[in-house]
C-alpha positions in Angstrom: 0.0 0.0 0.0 3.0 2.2 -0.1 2.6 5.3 -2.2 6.0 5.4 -3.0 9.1 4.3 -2.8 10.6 6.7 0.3 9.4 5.2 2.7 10.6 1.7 2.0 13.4 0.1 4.0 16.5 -0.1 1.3 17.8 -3.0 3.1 14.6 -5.5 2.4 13.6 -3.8 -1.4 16.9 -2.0 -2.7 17.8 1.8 -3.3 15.2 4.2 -3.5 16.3 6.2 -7.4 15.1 9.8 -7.4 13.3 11.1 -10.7 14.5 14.9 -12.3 10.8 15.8 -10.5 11.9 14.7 -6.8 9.6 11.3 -7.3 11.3 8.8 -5.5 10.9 5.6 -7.1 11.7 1.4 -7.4 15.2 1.5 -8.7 14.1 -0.7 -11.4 12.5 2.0 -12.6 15.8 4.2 -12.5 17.6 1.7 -13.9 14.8 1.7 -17.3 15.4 5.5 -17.2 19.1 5.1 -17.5 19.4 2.7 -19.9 16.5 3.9 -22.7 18.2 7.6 -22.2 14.6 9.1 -21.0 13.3 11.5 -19.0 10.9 9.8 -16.6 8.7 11.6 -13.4 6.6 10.5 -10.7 3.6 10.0 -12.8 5.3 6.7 -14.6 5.3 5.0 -11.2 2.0 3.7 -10.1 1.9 1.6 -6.6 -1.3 0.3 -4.9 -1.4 3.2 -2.8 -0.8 5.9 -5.1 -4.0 4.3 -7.3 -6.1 3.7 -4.0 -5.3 7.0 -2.9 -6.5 9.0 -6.6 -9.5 7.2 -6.1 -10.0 8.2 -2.8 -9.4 11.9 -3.5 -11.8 11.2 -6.6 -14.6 9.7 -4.1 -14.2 12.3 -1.9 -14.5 15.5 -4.5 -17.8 14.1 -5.4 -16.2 13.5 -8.8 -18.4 9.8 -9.0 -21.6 12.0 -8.4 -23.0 9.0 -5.9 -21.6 6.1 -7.5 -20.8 3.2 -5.5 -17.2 3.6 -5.7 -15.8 -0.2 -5.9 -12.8 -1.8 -7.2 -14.1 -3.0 -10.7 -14.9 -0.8 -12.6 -13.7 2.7 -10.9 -10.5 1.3 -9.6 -9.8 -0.6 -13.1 -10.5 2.7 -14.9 -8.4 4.7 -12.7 -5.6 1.9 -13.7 -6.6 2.1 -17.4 -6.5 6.1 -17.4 -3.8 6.8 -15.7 -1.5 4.3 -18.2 -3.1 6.1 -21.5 -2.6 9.5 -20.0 0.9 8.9 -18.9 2.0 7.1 -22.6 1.8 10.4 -24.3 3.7 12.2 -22.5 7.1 13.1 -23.9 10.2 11.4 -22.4 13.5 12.6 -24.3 14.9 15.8 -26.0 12.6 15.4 -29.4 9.5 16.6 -27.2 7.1 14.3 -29.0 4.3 11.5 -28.0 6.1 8.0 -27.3 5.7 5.4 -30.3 5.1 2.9 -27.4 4.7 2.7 -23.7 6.1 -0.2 -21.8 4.5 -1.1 -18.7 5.8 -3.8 -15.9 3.7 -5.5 -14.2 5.3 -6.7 -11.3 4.5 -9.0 -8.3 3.0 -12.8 -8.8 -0.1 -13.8 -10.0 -2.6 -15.4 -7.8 -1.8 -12.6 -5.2 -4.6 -10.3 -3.6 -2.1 -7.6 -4.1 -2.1 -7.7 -8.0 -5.4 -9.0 -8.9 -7.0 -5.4 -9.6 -3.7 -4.4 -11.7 -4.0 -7.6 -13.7 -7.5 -6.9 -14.2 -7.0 -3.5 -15.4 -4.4 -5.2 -18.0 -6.9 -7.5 -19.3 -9.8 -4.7 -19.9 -6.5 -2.6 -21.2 -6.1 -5.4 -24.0 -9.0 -5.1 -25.1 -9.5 -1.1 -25.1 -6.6 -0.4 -27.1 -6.9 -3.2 -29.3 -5.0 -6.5 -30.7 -2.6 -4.2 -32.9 -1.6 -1.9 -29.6 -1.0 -4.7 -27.2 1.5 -7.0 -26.6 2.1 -9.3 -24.0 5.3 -10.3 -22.4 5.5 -13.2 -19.7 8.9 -13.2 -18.5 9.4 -16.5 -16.5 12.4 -17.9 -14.1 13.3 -21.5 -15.7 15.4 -23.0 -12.7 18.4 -25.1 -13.1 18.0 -28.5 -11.2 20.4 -30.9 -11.1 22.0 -29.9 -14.4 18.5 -29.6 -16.3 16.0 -26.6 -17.1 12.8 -27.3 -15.4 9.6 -25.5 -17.4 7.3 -26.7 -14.6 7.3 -23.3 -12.7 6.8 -21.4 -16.0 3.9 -23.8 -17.5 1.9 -23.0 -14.0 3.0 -19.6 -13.9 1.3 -19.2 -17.7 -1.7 -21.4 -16.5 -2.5 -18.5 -14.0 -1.6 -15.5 -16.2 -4.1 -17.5 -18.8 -6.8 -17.9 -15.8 -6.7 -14.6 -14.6 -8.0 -13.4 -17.9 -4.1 -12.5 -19.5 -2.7 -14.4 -22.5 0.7 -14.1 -23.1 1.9 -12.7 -27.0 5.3 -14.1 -26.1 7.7 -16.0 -23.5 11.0 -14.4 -22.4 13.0 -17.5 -20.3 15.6 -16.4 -18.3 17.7 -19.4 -16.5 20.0 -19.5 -13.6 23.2 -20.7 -15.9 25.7 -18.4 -16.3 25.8 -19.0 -19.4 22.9 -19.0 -21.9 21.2 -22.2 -23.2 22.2 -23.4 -26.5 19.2 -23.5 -29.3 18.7 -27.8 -29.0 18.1 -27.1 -25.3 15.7 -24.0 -26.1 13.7 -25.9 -28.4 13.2 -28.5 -25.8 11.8 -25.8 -23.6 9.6 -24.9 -25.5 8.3 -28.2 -26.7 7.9 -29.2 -23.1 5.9 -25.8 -22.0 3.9 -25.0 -25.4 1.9 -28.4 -24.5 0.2 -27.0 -21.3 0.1 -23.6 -21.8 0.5 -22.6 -25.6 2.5 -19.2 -25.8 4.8 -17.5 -28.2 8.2 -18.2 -27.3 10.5 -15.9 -28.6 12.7 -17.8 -31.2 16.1 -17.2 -29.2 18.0 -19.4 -26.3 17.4 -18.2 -22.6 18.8 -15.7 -21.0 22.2 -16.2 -18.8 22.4 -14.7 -15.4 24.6 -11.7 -15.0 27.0 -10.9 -13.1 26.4 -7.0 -13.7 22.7 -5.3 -15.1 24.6 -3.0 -17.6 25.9 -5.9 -19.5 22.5 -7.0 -20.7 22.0 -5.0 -23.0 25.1 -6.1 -25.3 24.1 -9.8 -24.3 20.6 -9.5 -26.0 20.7 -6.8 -28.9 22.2 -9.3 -31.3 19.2 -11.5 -30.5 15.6 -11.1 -33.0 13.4 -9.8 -30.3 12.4 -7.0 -32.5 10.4 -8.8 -35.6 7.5 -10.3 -32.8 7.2 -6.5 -31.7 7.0 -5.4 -35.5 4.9 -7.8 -36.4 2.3 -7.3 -33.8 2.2 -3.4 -33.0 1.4 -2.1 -36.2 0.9 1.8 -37.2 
């Protein structure tokens, strides 16, 4: 229920990163900001409390003129609004309206803490329509015992699937430091595409990292832009 990130103990979630605007924000976040070379402010950041809190201030202004103010649909909205609003917004030098907006969604599926997020994603699919949204299920495949175990992602998708979301595409990231070779990667996917039937991107898993900055050079050479070009169209 935090509203942001300022309050949270650094020791049990990480460094707080402080936006141009003061926001103070996940460090994930900072760490998208530095690499994409952008301009971000408090308004990218949404927590539970922040939404909770607009509604709240919405409720109490009257602005719902007697409405029973609930989580679906004026909670979803908010969700929805706020994303569409914030997307156009310019984040670098040029000054003009982002070609696309990348959202995380983070936390795991099946908790209470999510559910009205990953509702507002599913209703978002649909309002913006199959040629503006795309997908990505990024999934831990574990090493055990020298092999890749897909049973944590194949459950993972079934709950993603059940909640209403369908995955456009798989991103597999293992715990080898090194990345999988493309005979094991195809493996992978023949074992998960039986149970839950996504997109896997056509390229091995990703190795772990010793450092964040290197992953960009690790995975430009890689085709993960044709499923975006394909599916996001003009």
């Amino acid at each position: 229920m935090n509203v942001d990130a300022g309050t949270m103990a650094p020791t049990e979630h990480g460094e707080c990163f402080v936006l141009n605007d003061g926001g103070e924000v996940d460090l994930d976040l900072g760490n998208y900001e530095r690499y994409l070379n952008i301009t971000l402010t408090r308004e990218n950041n949404i927590t539970t409390g922040k939404i909770y809190q607009h509604v709240i201030e919405r409720e109490r202004r009257g602005d719902y003129l007697g409405q029973t103010v609930q989580v679906v649909p004026h909670l979803t909205n908010a969700i929805q609004d706020w994303i569409e609003r914030v997307a156009r917004i310019p984040v670098d030098d040029t000054n003009e309206e982002p070609d696309v907006c990348i959202i995380e969604l983070g936390g795991t599926v099946g908790d209470i803490e999510s559910a009205p997020f990953i509702e507002a994603m599913r209703q978002l699919r649909r309002r913006a329509g199959r040629n503006n949204f795309m997908q990505i299920h990024v999934s831990l495949v574990p090493l055990v015992g020298g092999e890749q175990k897909t049973k944590p992602t194949q459950q993972a998708i079934k709950d993603v699937r059940s909640a209403g979301l369908l995955p456009d595409l798989v991103r597999p990231l293992n715990t080898s430091t090194k990345p999988s070779t493309d005979v094991e990667f195809r493996s992978l996917v023949v074992a998960s595409s039986r149970f839950c039937q996504p997109l896997w991107q056509k390229s091995p898993t990703s190795a772990t990292l010793n450092q964040p900055r290197s992953l960009p050079s690790t995975t430009s050479p890689r085709p993960i832009t044709s499923p975006f070009c394909s599916r996001l169209k003009a």
